[in-house]
Every structure is written in structure tokens, then in C-alpha cells.
N, CA and C atoms as a LAMMPS dump frame, in Angstrom:
ITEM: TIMESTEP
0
ITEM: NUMBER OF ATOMS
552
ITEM: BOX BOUNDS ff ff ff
-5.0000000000000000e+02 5.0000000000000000e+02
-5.0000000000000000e+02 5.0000000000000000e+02
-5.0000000000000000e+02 5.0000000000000000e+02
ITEM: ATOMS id mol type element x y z
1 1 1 N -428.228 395.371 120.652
2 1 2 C -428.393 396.651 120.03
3 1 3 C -427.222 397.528 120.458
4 2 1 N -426.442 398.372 119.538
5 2 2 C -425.09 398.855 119.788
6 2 3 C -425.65 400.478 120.276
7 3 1 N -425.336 400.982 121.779
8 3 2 C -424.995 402.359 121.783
9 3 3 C -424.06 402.814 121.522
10 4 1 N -424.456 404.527 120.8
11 4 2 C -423.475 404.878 120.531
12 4 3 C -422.415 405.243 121.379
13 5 1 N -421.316 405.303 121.803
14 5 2 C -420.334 405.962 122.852
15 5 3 C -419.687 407.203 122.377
16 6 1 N -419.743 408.193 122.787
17 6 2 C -419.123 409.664 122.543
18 6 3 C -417.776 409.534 123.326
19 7 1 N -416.869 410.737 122.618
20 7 2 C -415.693 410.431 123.396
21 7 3 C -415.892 411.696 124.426
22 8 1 N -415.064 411.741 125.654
23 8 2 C -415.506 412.686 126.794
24 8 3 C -415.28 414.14 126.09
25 9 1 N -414.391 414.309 124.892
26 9 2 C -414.594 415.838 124.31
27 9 3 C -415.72 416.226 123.813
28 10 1 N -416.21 415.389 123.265
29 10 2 C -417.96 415.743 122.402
30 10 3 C -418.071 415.711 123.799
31 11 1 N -419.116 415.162 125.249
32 11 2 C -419.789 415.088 125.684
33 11 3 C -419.275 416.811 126.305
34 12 1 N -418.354 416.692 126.259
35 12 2 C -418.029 418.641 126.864
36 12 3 C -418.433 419.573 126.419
37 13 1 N -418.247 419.512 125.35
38 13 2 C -418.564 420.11 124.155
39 13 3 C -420.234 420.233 124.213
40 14 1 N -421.162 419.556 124.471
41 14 2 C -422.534 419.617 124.588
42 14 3 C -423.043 419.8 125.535
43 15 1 N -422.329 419.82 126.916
44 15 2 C -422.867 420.973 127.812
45 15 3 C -422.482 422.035 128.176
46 16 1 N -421.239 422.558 127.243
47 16 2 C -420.971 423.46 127.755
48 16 3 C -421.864 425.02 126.934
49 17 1 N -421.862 424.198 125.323
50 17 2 C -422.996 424.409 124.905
51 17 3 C -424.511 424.664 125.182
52 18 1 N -424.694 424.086 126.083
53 18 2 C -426.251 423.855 126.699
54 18 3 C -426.205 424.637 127.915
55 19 1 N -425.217 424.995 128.47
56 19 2 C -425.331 425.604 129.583
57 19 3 C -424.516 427.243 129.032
58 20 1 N -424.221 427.733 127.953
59 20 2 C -424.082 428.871 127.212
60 20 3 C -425.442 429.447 126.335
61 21 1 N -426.088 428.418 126.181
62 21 2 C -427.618 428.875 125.579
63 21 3 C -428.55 428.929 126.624
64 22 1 N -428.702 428 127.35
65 22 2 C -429.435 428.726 128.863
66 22 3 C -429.021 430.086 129.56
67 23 1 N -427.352 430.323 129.446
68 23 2 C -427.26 431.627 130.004
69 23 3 C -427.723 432.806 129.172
70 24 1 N -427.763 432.617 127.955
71 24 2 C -428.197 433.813 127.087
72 24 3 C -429.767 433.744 126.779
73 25 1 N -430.291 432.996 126.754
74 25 2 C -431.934 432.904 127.035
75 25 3 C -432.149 433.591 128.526
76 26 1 N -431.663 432.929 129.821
77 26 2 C -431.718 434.305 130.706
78 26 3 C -431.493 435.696 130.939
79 27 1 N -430.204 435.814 130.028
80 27 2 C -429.76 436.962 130.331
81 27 3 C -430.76 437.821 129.085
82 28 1 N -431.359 437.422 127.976
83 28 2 C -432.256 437.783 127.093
84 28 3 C -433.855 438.356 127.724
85 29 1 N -434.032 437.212 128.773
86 29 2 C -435.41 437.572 129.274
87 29 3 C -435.175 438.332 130.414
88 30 1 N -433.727 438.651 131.353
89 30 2 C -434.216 440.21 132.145
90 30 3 C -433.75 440.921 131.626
91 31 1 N -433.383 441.069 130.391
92 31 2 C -433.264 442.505 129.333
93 31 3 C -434.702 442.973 129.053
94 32 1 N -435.769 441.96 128.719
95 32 2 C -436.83 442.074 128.058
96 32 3 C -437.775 442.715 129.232
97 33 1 N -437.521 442.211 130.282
98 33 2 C -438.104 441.936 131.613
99 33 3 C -437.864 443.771 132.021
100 34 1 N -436.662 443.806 131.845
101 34 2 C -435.928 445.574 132.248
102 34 3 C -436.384 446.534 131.85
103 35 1 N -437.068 446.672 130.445
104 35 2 C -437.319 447.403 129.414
105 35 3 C -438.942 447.015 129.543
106 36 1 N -439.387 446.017 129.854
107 36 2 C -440.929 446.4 129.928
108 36 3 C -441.353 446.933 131.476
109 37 1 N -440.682 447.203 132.28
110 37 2 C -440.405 447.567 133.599
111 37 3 C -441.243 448.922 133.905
112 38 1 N -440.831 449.675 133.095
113 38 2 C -441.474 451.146 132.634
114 38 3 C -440.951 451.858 133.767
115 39 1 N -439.819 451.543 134.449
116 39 2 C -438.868 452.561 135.228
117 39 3 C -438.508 453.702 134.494
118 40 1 N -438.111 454.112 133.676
119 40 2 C -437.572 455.363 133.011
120 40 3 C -436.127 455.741 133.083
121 41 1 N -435.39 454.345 134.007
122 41 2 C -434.483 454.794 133.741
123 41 3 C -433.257 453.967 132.433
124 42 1 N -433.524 453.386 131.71
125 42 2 C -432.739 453.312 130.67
126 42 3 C -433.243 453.873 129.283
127 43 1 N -432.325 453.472 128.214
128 43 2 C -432.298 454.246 127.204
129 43 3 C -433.584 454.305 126.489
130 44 1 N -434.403 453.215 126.705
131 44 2 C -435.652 452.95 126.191
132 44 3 C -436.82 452.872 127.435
133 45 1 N -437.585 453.608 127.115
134 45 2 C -438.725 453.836 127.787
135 45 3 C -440.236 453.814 127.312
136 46 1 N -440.597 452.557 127.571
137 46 2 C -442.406 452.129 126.927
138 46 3 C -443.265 452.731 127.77
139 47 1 N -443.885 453.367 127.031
140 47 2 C -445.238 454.117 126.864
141 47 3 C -446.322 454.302 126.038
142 48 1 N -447.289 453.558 126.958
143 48 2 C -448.567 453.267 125.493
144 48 3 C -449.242 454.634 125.603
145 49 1 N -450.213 454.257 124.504
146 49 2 C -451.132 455.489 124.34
147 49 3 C -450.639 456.465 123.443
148 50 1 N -451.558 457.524 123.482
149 50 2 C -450.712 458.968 122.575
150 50 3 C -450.585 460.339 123.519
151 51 1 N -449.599 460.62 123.057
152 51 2 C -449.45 461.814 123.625
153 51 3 C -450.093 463.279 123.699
154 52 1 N -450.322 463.465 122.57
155 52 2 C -451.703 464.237 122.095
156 52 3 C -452.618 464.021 121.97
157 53 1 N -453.77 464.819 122.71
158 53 2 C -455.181 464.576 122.644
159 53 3 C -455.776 465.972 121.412
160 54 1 N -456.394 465.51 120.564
161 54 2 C -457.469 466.35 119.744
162 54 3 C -458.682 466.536 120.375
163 55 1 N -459.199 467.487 120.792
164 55 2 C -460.131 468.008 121.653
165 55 3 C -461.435 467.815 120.57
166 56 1 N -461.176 468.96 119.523
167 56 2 C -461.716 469.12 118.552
168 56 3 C -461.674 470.522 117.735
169 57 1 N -462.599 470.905 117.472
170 57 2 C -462.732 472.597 116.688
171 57 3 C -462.769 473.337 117.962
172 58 1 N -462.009 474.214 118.137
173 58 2 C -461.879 474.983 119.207
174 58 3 C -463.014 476.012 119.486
175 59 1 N -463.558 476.933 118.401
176 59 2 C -464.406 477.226 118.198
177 59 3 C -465.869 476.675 118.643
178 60 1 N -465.962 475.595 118.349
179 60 2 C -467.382 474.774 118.271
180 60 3 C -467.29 474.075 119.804
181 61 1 N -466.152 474.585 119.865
182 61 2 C -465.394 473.626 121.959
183 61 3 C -465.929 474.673 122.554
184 62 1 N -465.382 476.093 122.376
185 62 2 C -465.404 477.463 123.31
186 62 3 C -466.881 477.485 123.243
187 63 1 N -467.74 477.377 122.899
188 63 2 C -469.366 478.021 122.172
189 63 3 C -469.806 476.735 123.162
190 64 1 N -469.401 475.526 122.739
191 64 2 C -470.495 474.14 124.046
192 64 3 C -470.038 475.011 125.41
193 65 1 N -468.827 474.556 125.535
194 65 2 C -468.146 475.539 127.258
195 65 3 C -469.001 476.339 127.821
196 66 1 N -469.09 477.414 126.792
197 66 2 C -469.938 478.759 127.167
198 66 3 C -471.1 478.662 127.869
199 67 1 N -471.618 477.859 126.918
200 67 2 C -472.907 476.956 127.132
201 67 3 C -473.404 476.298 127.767
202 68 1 N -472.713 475.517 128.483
203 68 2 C -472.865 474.247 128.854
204 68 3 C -471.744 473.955 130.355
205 69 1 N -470.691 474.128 130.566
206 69 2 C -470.076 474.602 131.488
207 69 3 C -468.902 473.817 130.528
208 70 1 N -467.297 473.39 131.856
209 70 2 C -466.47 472.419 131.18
210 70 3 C -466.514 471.373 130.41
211 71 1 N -465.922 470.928 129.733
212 71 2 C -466.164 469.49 129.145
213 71 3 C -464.92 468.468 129.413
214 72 1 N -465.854 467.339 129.913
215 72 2 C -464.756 465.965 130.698
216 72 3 C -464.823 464.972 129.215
217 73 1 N -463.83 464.888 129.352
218 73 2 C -463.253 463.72 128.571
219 73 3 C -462.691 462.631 129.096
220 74 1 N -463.416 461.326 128.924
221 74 2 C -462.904 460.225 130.178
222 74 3 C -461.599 459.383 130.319
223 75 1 N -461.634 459.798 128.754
224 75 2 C -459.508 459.038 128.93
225 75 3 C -458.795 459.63 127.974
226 76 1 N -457.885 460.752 127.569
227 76 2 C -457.161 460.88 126.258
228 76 3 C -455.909 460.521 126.346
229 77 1 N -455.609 459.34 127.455
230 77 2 C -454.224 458.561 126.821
231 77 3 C -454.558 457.462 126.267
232 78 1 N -455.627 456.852 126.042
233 78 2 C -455.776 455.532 125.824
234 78 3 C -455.547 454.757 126.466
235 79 1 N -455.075 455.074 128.104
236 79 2 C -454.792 453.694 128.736
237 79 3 C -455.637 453.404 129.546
238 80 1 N -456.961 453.123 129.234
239 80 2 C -458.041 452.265 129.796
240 80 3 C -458.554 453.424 131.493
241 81 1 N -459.133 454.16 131.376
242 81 2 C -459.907 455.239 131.786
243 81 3 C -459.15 455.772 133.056
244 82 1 N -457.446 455.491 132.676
245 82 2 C -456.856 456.378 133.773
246 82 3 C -456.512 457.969 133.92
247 83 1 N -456.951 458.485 132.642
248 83 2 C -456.221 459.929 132.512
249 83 3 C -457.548 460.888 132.566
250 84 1 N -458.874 460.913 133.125
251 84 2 C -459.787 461.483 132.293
252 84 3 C -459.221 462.99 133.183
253 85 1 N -459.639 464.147 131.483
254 85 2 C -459.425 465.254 132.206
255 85 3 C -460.412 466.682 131.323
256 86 1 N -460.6 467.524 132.296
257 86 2 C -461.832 468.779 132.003
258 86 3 C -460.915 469.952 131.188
259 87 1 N -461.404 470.13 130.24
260 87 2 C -460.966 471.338 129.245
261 87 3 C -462.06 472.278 129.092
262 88 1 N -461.353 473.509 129.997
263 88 2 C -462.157 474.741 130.05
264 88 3 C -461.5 476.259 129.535
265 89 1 N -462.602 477.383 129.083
266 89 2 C -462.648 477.984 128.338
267 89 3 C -462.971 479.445 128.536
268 90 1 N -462.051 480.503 128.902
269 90 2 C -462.185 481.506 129.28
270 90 3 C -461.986 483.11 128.023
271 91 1 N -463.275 483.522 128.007
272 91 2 C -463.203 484.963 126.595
273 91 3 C -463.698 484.008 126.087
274 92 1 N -463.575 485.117 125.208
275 92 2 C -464.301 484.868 123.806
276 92 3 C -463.891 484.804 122.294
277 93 1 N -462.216 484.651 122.261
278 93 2 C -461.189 484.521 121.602
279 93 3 C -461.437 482.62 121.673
280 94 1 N -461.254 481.945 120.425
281 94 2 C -461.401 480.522 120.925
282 94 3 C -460.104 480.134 120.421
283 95 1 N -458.884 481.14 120.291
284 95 2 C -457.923 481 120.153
285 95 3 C -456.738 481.322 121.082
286 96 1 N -457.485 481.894 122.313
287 96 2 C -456.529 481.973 124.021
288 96 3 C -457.508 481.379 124.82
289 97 1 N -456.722 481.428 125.936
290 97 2 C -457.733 481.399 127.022
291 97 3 C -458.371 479.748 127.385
292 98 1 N -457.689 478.513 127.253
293 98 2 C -457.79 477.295 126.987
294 98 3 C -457.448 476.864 128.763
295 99 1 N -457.691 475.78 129.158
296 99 2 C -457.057 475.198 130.132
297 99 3 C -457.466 473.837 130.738
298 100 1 N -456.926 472.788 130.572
299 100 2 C -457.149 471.56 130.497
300 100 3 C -456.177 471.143 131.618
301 101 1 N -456.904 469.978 132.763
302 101 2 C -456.466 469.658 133.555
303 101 3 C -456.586 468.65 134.073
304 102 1 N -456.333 467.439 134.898
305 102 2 C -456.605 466.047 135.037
306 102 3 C -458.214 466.077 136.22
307 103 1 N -459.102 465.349 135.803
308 103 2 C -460.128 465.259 136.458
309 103 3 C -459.879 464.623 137.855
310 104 1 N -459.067 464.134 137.921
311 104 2 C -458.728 463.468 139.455
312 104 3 C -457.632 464.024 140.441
313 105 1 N -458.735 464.624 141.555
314 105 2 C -457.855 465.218 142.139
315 105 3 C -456.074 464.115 142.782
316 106 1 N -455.455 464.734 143.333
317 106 2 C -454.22 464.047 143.497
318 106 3 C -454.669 462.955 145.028
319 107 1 N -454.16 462.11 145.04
320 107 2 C -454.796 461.066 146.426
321 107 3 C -456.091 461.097 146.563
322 108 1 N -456.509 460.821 145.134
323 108 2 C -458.082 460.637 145.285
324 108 3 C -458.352 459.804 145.85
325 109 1 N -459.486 459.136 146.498
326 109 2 C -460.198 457.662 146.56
327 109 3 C -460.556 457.44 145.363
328 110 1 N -460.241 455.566 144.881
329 110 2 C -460.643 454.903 144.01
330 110 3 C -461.896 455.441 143.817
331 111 1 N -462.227 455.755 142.447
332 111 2 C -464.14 456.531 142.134
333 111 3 C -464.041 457.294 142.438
334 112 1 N -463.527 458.684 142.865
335 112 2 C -463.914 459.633 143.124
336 112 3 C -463.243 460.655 141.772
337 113 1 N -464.094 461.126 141.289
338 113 2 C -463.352 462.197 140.09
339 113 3 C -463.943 463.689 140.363
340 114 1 N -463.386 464.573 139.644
341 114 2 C -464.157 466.134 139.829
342 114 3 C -465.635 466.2 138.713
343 115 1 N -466.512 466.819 139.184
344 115 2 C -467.506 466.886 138.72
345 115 3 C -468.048 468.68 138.878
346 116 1 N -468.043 469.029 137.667
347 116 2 C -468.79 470.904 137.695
348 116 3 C -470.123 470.826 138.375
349 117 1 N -470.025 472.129 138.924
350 117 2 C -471.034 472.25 139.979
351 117 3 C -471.487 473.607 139.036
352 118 1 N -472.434 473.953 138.349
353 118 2 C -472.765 475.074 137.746
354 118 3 C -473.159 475.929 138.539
355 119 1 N -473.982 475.59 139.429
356 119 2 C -474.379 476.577 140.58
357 119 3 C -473.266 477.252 141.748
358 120 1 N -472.374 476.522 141.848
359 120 2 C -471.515 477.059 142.746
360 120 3 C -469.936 477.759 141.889
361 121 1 N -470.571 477.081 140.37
362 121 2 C -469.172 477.751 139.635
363 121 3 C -467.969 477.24 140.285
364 122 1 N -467.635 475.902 140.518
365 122 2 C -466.448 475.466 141.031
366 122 3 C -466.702 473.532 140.724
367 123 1 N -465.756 472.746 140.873
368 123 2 C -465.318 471.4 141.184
369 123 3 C -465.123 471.276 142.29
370 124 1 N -466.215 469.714 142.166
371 124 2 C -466.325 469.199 143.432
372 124 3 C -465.71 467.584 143.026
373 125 1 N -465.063 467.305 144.422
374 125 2 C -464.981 465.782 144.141
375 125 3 C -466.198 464.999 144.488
376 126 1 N -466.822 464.417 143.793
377 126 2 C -467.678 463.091 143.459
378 126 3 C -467.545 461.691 143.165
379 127 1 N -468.31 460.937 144.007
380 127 2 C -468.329 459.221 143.65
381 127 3 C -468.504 459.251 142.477
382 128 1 N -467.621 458.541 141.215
383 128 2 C -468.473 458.152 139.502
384 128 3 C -469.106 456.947 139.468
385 129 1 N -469.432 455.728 140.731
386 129 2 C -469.623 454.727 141.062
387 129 3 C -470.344 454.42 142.205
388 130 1 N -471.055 453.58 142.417
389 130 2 C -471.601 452.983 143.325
390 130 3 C -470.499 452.275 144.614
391 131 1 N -470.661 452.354 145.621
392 131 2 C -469.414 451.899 146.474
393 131 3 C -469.043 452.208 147.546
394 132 1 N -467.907 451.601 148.487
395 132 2 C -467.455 452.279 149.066
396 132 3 C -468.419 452.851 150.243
397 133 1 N -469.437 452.697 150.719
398 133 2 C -470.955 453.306 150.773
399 133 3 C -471.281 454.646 150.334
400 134 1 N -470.972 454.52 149.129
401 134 2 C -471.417 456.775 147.993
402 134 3 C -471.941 455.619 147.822
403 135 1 N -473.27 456.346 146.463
404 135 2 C -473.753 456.142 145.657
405 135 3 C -472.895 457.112 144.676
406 136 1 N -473.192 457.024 143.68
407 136 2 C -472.823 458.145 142.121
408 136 3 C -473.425 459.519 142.308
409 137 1 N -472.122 460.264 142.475
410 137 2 C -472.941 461.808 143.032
411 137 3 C -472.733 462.23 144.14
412 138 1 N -472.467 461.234 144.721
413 138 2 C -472.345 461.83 146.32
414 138 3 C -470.821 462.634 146.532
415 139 1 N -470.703 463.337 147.588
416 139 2 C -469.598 463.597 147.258
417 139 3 C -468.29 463.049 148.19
418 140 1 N -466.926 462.591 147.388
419 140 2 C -466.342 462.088 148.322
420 140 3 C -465.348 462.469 149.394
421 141 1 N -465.365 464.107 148.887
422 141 2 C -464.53 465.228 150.284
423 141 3 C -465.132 466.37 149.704
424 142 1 N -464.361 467.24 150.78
425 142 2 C -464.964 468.957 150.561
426 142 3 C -464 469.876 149.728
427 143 1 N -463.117 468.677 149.549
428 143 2 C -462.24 469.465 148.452
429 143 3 C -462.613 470.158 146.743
430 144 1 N -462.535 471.185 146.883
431 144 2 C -463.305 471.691 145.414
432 144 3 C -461.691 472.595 145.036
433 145 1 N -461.923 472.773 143.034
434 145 2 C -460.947 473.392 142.402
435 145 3 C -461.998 474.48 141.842
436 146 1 N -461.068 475.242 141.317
437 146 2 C -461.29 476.828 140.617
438 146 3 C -461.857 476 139.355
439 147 1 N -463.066 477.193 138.393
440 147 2 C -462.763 476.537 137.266
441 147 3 C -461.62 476.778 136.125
442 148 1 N -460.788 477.366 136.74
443 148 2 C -459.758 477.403 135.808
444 148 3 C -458.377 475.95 135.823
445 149 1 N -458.723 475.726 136.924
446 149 2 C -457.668 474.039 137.647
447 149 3 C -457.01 474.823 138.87
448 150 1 N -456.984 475.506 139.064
449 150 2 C -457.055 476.054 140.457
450 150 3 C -455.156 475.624 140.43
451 151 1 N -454.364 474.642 141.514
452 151 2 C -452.974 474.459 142.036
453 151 3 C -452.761 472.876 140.773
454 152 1 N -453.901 472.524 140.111
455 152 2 C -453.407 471.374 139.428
456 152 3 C -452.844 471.205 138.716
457 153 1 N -452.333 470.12 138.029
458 153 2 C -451.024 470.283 136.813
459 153 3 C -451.829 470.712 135.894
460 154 1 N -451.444 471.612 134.641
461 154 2 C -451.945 471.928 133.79
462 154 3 C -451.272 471.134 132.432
463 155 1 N -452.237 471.269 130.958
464 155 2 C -451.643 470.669 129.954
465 155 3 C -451.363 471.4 129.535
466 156 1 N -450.164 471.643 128.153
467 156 2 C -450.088 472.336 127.292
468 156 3 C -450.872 472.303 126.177
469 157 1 N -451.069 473.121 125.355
470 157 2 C -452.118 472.958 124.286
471 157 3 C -451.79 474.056 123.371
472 158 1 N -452.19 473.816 122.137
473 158 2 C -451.77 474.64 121.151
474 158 3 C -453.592 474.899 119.837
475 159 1 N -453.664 475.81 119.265
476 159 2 C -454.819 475.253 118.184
477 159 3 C -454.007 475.203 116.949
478 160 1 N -454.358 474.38 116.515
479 160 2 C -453.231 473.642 115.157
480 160 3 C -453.943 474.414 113.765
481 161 1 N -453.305 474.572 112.483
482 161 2 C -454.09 474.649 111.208
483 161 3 C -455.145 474.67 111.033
484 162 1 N -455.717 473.753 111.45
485 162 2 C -457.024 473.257 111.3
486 162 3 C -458.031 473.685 112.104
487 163 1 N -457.624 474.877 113.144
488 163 2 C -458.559 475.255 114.427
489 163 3 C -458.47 473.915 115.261
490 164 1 N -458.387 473.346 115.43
491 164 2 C -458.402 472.285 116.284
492 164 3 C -457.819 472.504 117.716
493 165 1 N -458.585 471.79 118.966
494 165 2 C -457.666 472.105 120.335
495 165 3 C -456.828 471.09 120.596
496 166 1 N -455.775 471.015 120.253
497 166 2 C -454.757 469.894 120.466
498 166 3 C -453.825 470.209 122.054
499 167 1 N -454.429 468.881 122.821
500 167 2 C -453.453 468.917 124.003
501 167 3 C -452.254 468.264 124.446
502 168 1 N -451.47 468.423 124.932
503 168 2 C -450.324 467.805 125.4
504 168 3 C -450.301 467.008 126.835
505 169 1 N -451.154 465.846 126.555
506 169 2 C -451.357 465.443 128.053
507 169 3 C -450.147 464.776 128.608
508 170 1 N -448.696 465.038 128.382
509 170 2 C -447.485 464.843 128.794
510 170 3 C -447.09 465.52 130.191
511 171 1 N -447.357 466.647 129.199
512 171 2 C -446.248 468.34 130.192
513 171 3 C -447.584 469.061 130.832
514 172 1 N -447.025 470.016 131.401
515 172 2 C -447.713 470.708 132.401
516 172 3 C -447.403 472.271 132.008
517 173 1 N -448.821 472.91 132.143
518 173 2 C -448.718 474.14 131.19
519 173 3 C -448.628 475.667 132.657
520 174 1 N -447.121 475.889 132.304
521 174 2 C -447.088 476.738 133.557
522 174 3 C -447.895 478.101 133.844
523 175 1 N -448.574 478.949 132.854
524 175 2 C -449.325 479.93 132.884
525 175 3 C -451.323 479.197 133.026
526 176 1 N -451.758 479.863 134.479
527 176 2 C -453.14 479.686 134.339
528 176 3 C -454.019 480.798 133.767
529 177 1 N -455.187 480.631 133.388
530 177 2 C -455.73 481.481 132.41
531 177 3 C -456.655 482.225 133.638
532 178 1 N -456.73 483.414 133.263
533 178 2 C -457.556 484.002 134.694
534 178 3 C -458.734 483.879 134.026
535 179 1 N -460.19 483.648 135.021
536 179 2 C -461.654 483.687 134.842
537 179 3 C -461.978 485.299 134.391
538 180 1 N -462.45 485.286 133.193
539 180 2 C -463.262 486.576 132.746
540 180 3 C -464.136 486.634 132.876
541 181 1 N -465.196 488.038 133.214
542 181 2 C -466.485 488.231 133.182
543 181 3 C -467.05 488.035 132.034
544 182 1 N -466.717 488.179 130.771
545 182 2 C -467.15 487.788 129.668
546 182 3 C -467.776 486.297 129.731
547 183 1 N -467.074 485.359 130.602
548 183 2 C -467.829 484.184 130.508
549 183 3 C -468.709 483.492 131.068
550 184 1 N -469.232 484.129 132.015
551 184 2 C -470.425 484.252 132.556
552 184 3 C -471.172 483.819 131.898
């Protein structure tokens, strides 16, 4: 049975080939590798989720608030229940007076989120879980916030056309809204 014999230029020729497509398949996958990295520092930067949260009718938001105390929302980035945050409501304008802030205080313990205390009119940190030895409820420091977010990052927020409370859970909203007696 006859093999074929190549002359030593073809056989060069096919690895040098083979070892030019291996380098660009590597150099392809830590490009890919770089960019899903989510460092921030090149030209492209991945970020899931949305950036804006729709609260809802601002109106029909300010009136539960009033009512009812803050309202927690458990994730408005979409990335699987890391962002939850309390949007509260000061006057009686449901077009000022907004202030939305991340439910977890900063160096929380795993499970521990802010929870309204109606009676004391302030946030407390609380277990949301069994664990840790809390039960759900218990509380996991003595650290409490204002209900306005007290030193925390704030969102920006705007009410759109539609009355709607649209937030900016990106940026951080540098004016806090002072507590009125009206909302008592």
C-alpha cells in the first residue's frame, strides 16, 4: 500500500499553519475572557439587567406609603435578588418629595436587609432568613436609618408622562428629601 510522501515545504507549511490558528483561537478567547470580566476598564463594559426601575403611578405609590409605611421592592436590577431597595414618600405633592434607597445596609451580613419599624418610625437591620442562629425578624445589629435613607446612596428618579415613578438605580441622587409633618 503506497504512502503518500509530502515534500518538507508542504509539511511547513501545515504547521506553521496549525500553530497560527491555535494562536488566534487563544488570543480570541482572552479577548472574550477580558470583556466578560466586568472590570470596567475597557471600551466595552457588560452589564445585565436594566437600568431603570418603574415603581409605578406615583400617585397610587404616595397614597400606599402614606398608608402603609415604605415600600421594598426585592430586586429592580434583575440580577437575581441583589439590588432590593425601599422607595419612600414625603408631602403630599406625589410629584416631589420621592426617595429611594438600597435596602442593604453597606457590610451587611449575608440575610440581613432593612426592615420599617412603624412604631419607632425608622429602619432596622433584620435577618430575611433563617440562619446564622436569627431566625427571620430578628435583628442582625443596632444599626437603624432615617426614613428618608438617612447617609445612604440615594437613586435618582424622575415621574415620567405617564405619572409614573421611574428610578435610576445606577446614580446616586445627591439632594435628601426632609421628613414632613404632613406625613404622619
Amino acid at each position: 500500500m503506497p504512502v503518500e510522501q509530502r515534500s518538507g515545504a508542504k509539511q511547513l507549511t501545515s504547521i506553521i499553519f496549525g500553530l497560527v490558528a491555535v494562536a488566534v483561537a487563544v488570543g480570541l478567547a482572552w479577548g472574550l475572557l477580558q470583556l466578560a470580566s466586568g472590570d470596567g476598564d475597557g471600551p466595552v463594559r457588560l452589564q445585565l439587567g436594566d437600568d431603570q426601575f418603574d415603581a409605578g403611578q406615583a400617585t397610587r405609590l404616595s397614597v400606599q406609603i402614606d398608608e402603609d409605611g415604605p415600600v421594598l421592592f426585592s430586586d429592580v436590577s434583575g440580577r437575581g435578588q441583589r439590588r432590593p431597595i425601599f422607595v419612600n414618600h414625603f408631602g403630599d405633592d406625589p410629584e416631589v418629595g420621592w426617595a429611594a434607597f438600597p435596602a442593604v445596609l453597606p457590610d451587611a451580613e449575608e440575610n440581613c436587609f432593612l426592615s420599617w419599624n412603624a412604631e419607632r418610625e425608622l429602619f432596622e437591620e433584620r435577618a430575611g432568613v433563617d440562619g446564622d442562629g436569627r431566625e427571620v425578624g430578628d435583628l442582625c445589629s443596632d444599626r437603624t436609618v432615617e426614613p428618608n435613607g438617612g447617609d445612604l446612596e440615594r437613586f435618582d428618579w424622575e415621574i415620567d408622562d405617564d405619572g409614573n415613578l421611574i428610578i435610576d438605580v445606577r446614580g446616586e441622587q445627591p439632594e435628601q428629601p426632609e421628613e414632613s409633618e404632613e406625613s404622619d
